[in-house]
C-alpha positions as CSV (number, residue, x, y, z in Angstrom):
1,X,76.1,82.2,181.8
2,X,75.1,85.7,182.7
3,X,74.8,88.2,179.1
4,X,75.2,91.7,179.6
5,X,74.5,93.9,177.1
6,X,77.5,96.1,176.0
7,X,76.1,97.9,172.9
8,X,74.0,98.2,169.9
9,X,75.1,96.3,166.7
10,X,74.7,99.8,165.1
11,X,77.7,101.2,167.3
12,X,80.2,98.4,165.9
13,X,82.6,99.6,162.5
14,X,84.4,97.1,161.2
15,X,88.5,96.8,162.6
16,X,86.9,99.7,165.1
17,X,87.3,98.4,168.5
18,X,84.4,100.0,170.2
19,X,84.8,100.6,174.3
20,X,81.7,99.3,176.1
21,X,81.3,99.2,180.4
22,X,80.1,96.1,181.3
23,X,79.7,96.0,184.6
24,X,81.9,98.2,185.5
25,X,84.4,96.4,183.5
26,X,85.7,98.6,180.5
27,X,85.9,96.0,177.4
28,X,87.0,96.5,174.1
29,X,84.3,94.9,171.4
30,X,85.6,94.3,168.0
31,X,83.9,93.6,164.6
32,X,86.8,91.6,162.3
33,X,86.9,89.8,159.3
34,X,82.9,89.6,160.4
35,X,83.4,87.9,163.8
36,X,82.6,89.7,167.0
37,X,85.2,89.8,169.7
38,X,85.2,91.1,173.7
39,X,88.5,91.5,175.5
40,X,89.7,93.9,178.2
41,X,90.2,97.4,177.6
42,X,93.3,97.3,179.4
43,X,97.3,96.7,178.3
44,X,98.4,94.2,180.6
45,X,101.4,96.2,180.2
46,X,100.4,99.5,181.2
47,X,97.2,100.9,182.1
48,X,96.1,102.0,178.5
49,X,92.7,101.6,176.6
50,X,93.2,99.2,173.9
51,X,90.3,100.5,172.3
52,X,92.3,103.3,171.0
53,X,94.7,100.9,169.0
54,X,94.4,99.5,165.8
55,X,92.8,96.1,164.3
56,X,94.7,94.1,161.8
57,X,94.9,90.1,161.5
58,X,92.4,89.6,163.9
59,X,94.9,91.7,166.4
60,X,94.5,94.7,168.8
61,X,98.0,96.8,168.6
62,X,98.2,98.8,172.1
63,X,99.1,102.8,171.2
64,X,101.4,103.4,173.7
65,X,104.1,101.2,172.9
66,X,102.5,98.7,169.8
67,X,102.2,95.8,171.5
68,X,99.7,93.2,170.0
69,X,97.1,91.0,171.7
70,X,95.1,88.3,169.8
71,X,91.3,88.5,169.9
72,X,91.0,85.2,170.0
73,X,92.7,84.2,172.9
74,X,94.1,87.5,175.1
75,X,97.9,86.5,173.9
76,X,100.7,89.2,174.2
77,X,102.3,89.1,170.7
78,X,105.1,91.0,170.6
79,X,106.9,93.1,173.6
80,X,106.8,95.0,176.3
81,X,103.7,93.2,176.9
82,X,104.7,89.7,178.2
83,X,101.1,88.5,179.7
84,X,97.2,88.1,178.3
85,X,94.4,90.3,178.8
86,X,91.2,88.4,179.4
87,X,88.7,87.6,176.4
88,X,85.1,87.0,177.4
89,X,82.0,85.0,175.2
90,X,80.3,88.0,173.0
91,X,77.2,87.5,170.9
92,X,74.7,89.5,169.3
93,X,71.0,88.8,169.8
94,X,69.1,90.7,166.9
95,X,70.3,94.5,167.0
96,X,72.0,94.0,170.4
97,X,75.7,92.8,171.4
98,X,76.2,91.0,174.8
99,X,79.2,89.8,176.6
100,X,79.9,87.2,179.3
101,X,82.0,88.5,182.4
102,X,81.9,85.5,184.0
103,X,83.1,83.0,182.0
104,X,86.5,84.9,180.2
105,X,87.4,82.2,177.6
106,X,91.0,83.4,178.5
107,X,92.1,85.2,181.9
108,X,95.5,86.9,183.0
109,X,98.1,84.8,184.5
């Protein structure tokens, strides 16, 4: 597996998502209910950050039109979003938070 590092511990709030490049890949990292999460900065609906939405029940609600994605696993909850955004491995290695691009735990269908 190849860790990147995305960002300092220190820049993570909890139910903040926090937007880190990776890579060139925009991903969202989220601190909830004290697990870490990585998934796409992207609505698979439209092209808007998700990192500007809110956390709730280990959730990430899209502003532009409130559709909801699981952290876990990249699922669209609830409409106009009908597929996944990818979620990718994230762990944090002392003060620093690293995610896997490489090996998404979930990818778009």
């Amino acid at each position: 597996m190849s860790w990147t590092l995305a960002c300092s511990a220190a820049d993570l709030e909890e139910d903040q998502p926090y937007s880190a490049d990776v890579d060139g890949e925009l991903v969202a990292v989220v601190l909830t209910e004290g697990e870490l999460f990585a998934i796409r900065d992207r609505c698979s609906h439209r092209d808007v950050m998700l990192s500007l939405g809110d956390v709730e029940d280990c959730t990430l609600e899209c502003v532009a039109h409130g559709s909801r994605f699981d952290l876990r696993t990249g699922e669209a909850l609830d409409l106009p979003a009908t597929q996944p955004v990818p979620v990718y491995p994230v762990k944090r290695e002392g003060d620093d938070v690293y995610v896997n691009l490489d090996n998404p735990i979930t990818q778009e269908s």
